[in-house]
C-alpha positions as CSV (number, residue, x, y, z in Angstrom):
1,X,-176.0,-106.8,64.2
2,X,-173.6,-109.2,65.8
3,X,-175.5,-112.8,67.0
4,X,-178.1,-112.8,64.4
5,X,-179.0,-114.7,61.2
6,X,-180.7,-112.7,58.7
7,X,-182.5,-114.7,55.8
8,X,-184.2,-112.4,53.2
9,X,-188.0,-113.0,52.7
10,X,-188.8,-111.1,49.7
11,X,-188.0,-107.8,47.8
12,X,-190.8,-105.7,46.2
13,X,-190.5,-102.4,44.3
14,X,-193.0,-99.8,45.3
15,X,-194.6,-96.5,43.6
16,X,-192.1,-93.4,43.5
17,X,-188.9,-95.4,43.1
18,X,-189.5,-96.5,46.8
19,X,-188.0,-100.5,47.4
20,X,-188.9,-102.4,50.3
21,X,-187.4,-105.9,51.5
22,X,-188.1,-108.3,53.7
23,X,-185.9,-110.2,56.1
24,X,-186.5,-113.0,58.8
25,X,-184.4,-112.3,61.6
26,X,-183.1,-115.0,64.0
27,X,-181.0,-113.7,67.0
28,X,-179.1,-116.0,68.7
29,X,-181.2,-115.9,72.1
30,X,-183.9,-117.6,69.8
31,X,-186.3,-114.4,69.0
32,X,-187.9,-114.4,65.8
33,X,-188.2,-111.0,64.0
34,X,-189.0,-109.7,60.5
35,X,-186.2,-106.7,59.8
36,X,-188.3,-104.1,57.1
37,X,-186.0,-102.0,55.0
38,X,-187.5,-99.4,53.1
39,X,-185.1,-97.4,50.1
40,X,-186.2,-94.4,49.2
41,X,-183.6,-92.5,47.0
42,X,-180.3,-92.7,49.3
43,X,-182.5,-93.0,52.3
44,X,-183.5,-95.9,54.5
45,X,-185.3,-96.4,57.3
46,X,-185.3,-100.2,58.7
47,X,-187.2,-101.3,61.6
48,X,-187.6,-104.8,63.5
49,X,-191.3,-106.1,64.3
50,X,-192.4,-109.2,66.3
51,X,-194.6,-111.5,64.7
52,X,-197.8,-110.4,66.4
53,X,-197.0,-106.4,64.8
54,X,-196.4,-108.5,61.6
55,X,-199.2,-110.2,61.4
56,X,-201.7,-107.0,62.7
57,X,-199.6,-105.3,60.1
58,X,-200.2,-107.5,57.5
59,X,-203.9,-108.2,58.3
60,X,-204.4,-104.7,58.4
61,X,-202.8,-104.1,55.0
62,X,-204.8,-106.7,53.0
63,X,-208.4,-105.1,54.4
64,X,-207.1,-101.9,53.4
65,X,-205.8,-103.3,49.8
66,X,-209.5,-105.5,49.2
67,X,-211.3,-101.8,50.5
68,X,-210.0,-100.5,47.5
69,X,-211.6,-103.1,45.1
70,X,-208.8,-102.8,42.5
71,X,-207.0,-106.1,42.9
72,X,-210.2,-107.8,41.1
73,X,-208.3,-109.9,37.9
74,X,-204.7,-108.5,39.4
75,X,-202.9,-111.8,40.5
76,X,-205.3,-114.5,38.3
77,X,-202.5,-115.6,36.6
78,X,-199.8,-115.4,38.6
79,X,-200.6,-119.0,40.1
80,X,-199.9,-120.5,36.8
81,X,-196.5,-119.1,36.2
């Protein structure tokens, strides 16, 4: 899209082959949005959400991923790297 900046945020590869990144979006009027892209094969589907969705989104996502109680030990080192 014309009249934006687009600054990635963070790529992450996800069961299935699927790859999802991350993108701040600035349009020139001054909005902030995060762009999703999701690759799956040849396909994509890429949406724009407002920080409010994004954060809903993302709160929603980590009670879901704690529910689950596999992440105990997952990321204990990763601080040190």
């Amino acid at each position: 899209m014309s009249g934006e900046t687009t600054t990635p945020i963070t790529e992450l590869a996800a069961p299935f082959g699927q790859e999802i990144q991350l993108h701040d979006v600035a349009l020139e009027d001054g909005v902030k949005m995060m762009r999703v892209r999701i690759r799956e094969r040849s396909r994509f589907t890429v949406f724009d959400i407002d920080p409010a969705t994004a954060k809903a989104w993302g709160n929603a996502m980590t009670a879901w991923a704690e529910a689950t109680g596999t992440l105990a030990g997952m990321f204990e080192d990763t601080q040190n790297d």
